[in-house]
N, C-alpha and C positions, 0 to 999 in steps of 0.2 A: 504494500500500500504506500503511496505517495502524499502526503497532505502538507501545505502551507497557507499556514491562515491568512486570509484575504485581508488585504487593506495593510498587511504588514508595515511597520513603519522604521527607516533608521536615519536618522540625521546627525552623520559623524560630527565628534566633539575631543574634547580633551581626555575627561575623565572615566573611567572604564562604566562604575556606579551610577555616576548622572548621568553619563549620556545613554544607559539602560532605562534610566527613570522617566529620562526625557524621553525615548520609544515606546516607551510602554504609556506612561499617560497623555501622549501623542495620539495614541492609538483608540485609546478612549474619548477622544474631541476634545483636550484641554490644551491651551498654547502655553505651554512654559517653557523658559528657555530653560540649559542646561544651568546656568550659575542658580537661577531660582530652586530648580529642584536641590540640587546641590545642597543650597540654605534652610530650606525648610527640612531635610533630612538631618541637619546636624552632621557637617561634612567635618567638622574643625577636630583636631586630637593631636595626640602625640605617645606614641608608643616609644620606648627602649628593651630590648630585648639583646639579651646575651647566653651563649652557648659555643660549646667549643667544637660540639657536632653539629654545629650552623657554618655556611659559610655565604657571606662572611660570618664571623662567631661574634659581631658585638653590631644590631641592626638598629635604627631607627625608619618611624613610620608616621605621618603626619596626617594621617585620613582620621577621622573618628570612629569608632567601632558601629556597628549596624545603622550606618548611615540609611539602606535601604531600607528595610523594614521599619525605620523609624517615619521617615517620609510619609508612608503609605498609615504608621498608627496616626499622625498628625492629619492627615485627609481623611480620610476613609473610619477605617477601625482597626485594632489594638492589631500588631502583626509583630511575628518574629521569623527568623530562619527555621526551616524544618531543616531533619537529618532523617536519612534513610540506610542504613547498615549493608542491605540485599542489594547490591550492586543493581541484578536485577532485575528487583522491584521497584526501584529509582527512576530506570530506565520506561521501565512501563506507564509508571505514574506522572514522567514527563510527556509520553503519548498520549497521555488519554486527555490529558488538561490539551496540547494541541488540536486534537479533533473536536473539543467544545468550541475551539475558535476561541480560547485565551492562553494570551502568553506567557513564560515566566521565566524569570530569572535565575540562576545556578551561577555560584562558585566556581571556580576552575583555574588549572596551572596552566600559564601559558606555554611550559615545555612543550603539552601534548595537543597543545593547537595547533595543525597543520598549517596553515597559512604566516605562521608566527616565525616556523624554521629557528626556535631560538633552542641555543642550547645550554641555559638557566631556567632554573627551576622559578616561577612567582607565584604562588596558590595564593588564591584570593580573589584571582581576577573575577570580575564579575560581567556578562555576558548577556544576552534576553535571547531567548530559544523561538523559533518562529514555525518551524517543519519539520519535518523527517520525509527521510523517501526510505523503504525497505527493500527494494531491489538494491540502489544502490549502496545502500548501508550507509546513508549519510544524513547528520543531524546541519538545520538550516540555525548561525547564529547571528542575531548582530553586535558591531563589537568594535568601541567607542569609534577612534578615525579610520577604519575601513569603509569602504565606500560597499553599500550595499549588502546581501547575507553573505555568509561567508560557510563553506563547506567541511564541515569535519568527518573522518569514520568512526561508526557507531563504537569503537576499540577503543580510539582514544577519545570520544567522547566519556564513556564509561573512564578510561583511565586520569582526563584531568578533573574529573568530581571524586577522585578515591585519592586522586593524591598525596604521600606523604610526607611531602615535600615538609621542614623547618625552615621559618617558625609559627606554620600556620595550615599544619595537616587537616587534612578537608573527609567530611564523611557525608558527600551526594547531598551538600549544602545547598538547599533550595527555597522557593513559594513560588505561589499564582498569583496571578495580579486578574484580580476579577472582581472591576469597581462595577456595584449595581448603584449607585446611590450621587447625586450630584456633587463633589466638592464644597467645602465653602469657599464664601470668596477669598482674594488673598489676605485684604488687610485685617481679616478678622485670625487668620493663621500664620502670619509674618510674626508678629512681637511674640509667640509662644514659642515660636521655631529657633528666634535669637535668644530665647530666655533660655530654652531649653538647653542648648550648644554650651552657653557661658556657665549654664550648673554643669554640666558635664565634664568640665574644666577645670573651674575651680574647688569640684567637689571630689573627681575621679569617675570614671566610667570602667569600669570591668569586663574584659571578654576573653577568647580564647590565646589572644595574647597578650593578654596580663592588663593591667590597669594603663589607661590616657588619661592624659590631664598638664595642669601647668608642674604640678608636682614632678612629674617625670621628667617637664624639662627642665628643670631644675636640678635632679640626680645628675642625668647626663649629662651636665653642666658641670659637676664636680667631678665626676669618675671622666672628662674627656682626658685628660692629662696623661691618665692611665691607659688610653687607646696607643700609644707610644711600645710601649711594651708587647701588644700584642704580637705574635708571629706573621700574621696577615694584615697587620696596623694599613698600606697602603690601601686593600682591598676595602677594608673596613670604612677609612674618609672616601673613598672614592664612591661605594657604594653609598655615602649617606650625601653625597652633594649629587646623584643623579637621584635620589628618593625625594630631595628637595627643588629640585629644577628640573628635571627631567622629565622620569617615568610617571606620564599622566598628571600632573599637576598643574600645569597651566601655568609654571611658574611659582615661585616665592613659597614654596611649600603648601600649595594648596592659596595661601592667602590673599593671592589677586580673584582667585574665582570666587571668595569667599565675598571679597571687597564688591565683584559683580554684581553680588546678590543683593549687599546692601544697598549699591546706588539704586540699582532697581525696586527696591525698598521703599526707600528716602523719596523716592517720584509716585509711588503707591499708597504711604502715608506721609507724606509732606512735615509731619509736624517731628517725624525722625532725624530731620536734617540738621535740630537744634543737637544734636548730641553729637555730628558730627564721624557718627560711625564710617561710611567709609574711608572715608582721609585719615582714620587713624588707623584702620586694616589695611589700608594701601602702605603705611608705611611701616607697617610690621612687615609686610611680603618682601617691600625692599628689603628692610634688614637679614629677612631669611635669605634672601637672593648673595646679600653681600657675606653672608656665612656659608650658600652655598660655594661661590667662588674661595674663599677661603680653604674652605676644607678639599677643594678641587689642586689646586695652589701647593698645599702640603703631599696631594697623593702624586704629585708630578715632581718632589721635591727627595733632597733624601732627609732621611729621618733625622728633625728638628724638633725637641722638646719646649724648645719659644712657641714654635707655633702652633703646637697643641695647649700648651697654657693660652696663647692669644685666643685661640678658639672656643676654649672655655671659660673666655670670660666675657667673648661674644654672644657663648648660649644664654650666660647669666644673665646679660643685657634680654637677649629674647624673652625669659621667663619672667623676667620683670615686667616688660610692656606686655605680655599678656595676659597676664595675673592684673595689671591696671585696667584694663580693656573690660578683662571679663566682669570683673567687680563692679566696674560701670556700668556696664549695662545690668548688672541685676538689681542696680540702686536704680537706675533711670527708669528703665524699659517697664511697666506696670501691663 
């Protein structure tokens, strides 16, 4: 059997999440762009993660934890990721939701992406699934700036939802997205969606790889110094200034797309522009942008312990202006 649900939508973007978010509630008749979705998901975080059977063994990650699922509890109703164990029974329950004519979303490593040809392991990525054909054993995905679906086999479709890739092993991490009910409009779910982002923050959010918040960027602030010593030290800055300018962020750690969200905010509730929020996210992004060239800077260098002290005392700079940021808006924002 062959099926791809009509009216399919993918309009390539930056981020792998939102721009799933933006296809799927595309697909339901709402015009968001991707920085809005983004926002109202609670895109902001920061993970540190270290292990010496990771590689690199000491990771940073600036997405917020279940950005998607949070998105759709903020519109819709209360959502989380499902897990499915039975390989598959995964597989099946991704077919049957395509022959209802609704889409969903799935986790996945892009090693086992065909089209991706990479040979690094990144679980997490997140995808929206549109068809399958069974003759040809191929699952239909879209998948952020790829232009159009994109073809995988049913093998390694099964293999990048089982992956057990570190630091963020995947078990056939999925949902459906099957809005029956109209959204509200935006400015009645903007200020909860900001509010919610800055608790997340300043309070900690918890998931499979371990607690986000400004706390964290404040550890990894003081343990950078110690990135010196590691064995794979260059792997490690090198890998954390493409997590922040590179791979899907849009730039500045995420924080220009976030900055998006607010100006388009500020133009949707007008009386937000007193607080000034995106001019002060715009220059958080820079600073992360000038900590990504930094830590770019040290992995092209040879091993300098100034400049891992300089580095960490640029992160302390970061965790500061975000801990100010967030605090404000949970005094302002009502």
């Amino acid at each position: 059997m062959e099926k791809i649900i009509k009216n399919w939508v993918h309009i390539p973007g930056l981020h792998c999440g939102s721009v799933a978010l933006r296809d799927v509630i595309t697909y339901y008749g709402y015009n968001l762009s991707e920085a809005m979705c983004f926002g109202l998901g609670g895109g902001l975080g920061f993970f540190y993660i270290k292990g010496e059977n990771m590689s690199p063994s000491k990771i940073i990650h600036l997405r917020g934890p279940g950005m998607e699922p949070n998105f759709f509890s903020l519109i819709d109703k209360p959502t989380s990721w499902k897990y499915e164990p039975n390989e598959e029974k995964a597989f099946e329950i991704a077919k049957e939701w395509i022959n209802e004519e609704v889409p969903i979303l799935v986790q996945t490593d892009i090693f086992y992406l065909d089209y991706y040809k990479s040979s690094t392991h990144f679980p997490g990525h997140v995808v929206s699934v549109w068809g399958y054909d069974d003759k040809k054993e191929s699952v239909f995905l879209a998948d952020t700036g790829f232009e159009g679906l994109q073809s995988v086999t049913y093998e390694n479709f099964k293999k990048g939802r089982t992956s057990k890739a570190l630091p963020f092993p995947l078990d056939n991490n999925w949902f459906e997205v099957n809005l029956k009910k109209a959204i509200p409009p935006l400015y009645e779910i903007i200020p909860e969606g900001i509010r919610r982002n800055a608790q997340f923050m300043t309070r900690g959010a918890r998931s499979l790889r371990g607690e986000s918040g400004v706390k964290t960027i404040k550890l990894w602030a003081e343990e950078l110094p110690s990135w010196a010593e590691a064995l794979d030290w260059r792997w490690c800055v090198r890998f954390a200034y493409q997590v922040i300018e590179k791979r899907g962020t849009g730039g500045g750690g995420f924080r220009w797309l976030y900055r998006d969200f607010l100006r388009e905010a500020e133009e949707i509730i007008p009386a937000l522009k007193e607080f000034k929020l995106s001019e002060k996210m715009d220059l958080i992004g820079n600073n992360w942008s000038e900590m990504s060239t930094l830590l770019k800077e040290i992995s092209e260098s040879e091993k300098n312990s100034n400049l891992f002290i300089k580095a960490s005392e640029k992160a302390k700079e970061l965790g500061d202006l975000e801990e100010e940021f967030y605090k404000m808006v949970l005094d302002k924002i009502l």
